[in-house]
C-alpha positions, 0 to 999 in steps of 0.5 A: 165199766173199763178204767184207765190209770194215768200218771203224769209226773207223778200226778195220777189220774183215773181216766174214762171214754165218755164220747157216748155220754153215758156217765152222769153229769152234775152233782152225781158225778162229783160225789161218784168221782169223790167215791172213785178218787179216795185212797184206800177206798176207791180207785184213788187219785189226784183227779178224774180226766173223761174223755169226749167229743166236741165240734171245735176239736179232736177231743174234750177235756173235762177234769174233776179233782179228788173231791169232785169238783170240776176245775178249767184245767189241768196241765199234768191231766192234758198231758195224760188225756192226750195219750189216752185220746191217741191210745183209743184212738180218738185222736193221731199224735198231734190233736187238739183239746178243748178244756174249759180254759181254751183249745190246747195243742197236744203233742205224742212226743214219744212213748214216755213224754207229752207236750201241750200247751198251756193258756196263756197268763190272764193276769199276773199279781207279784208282790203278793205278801202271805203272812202265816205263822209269824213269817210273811211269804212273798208270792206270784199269782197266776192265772192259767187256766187254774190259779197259781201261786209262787213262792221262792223259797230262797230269799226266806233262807227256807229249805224246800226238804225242810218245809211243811208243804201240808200245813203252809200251803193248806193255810196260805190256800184260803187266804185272803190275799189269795185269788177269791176260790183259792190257789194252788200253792207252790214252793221252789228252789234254786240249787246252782242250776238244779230247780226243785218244787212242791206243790199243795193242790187245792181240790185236792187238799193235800201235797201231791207228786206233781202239778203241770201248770204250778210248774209253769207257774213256777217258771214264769216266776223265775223269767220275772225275777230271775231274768230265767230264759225259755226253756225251764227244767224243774223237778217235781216232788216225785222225782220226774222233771217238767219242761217248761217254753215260753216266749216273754213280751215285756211282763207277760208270756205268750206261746206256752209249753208242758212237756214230760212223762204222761204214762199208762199205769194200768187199766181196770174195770169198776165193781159195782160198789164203784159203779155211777 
């Protein structure tokens, strides 16, 4: 069974055709992507992105985190889905994606950048107030199809080098304040023009490189807060940077983007200890 590697910002995915719908489905596809997403086990990565067909768009996304279970959306997963669709040839360089979270327009920039849209915000929480550690960490929630929540570094007069991302973001994952199946949880900060971010990924339990829609999140939190205008650059952990659009009415947002680099890592075939 051939396999393609995808990495979006840093975010790396294992990506598979599933238009025939041979792949299995349910419970057994969530323990064979557990299997395929371990490191040092498995193929490893972030998540698993299968392609398929559907009637109210070019392709369909269905998107799986390293510990199988199946999440609405993944921002970083569209931009590498879309460049797997186009380099099948499922799809020309402008198509739609149909997620659990909506239809998403999709873009082939160029040979390194993608750009999609992303849902828009069902509701926005601000204020939120985390307490863990002795210190009380500030926060915006977001819905975007996967929750999000934010938090500025700045005012706790913390260094995002200096935090641990693991240990904060796994505890303040499950809190109560929290949106009821949890949230990823993302740190930033403003260094004059320079915006810098991590992100502890629920699903995946662990910091990982990068996270699309957390960096939305993010820059949604710097137009509340900060007055930050459209367009958004933020550098992720990996190094790569995310471009973030918007258009803002009032306290919500409306017609938005996520646009970097979306690359093919390597393609491979599975044996059969890794077989569904």
């Amino acid at each position: 069974m051939e396999f393609w590697k995808f990495s979006g910002a840093g975010n790396d995915f294992v990506t598979f055709d599933n238009r025939v719908g041979a792949l299995p489905g349910g419970p057994a596809r969530e323990a064979w992507i557990r299997r395929l997403c371990a490191r040092g086990e498995g193929v490893g990565a972030d998540g698993a992105l299968i392609l398929e067909s559907t009637g109210d768009a070019d392709v369909r996304m269905r998107y799986h985190n390293a510990d199988g279970g199946e999440a609405g959306m993944c921002g970083n997963g569209l931009r590498c889905l879309a460049r797997f669709a186009h380099l099948i040839g499922a799809a020309g360089p402008a198509m739609t994606v149909r997620t659990m979270a909506g239809r998403h327009r999709a873009e082939i920039v160029d040979d390194t950048k993608v750009r999609v849209s992303i849902t828009d915000p069902g509701s926005i929480r601000r204020g939120l107030a985390l307490d863990h550690g002795g210190r009380t960490y500030y926060a915006t929630a977001f819905d975007l199809g996967v929750p999000q929540v934010v938090i500025d570094l700045e005012p706790l007069c913390l260094e995002l080098d200096a935090i641990d991302v693991g240990t904060i973001g796994r505890a303040l994952r499950h809190h109560p304040e929290v949106l009821p199946a949890g949230a990823n949880i993302n740190f930033f900060r403003c260094d004059g023009e320079s915006v810098r971010m991590r992100t502890y990924e629920r699903g995946v339990e662990a910091e990982t490189l990068a996270c699309g829609t957390g960096a939305t999140a993010t820059a949604l939190t710097m137009a509340l807060d900060r007055g930050q205008g459209s367009p958004v650059e933020i550098t992720t952990r990996s190094g790569h940077s995310l471009t973030i659009g918007f258009r803002r009415e009032g306290d919500t947002f409306r017609d938005l983007t996520l646009e970097g680099p979306a690359t093919l890592t390597f393609r491979g075939t599975l044996a059969s200890a890794l077989l569904p």
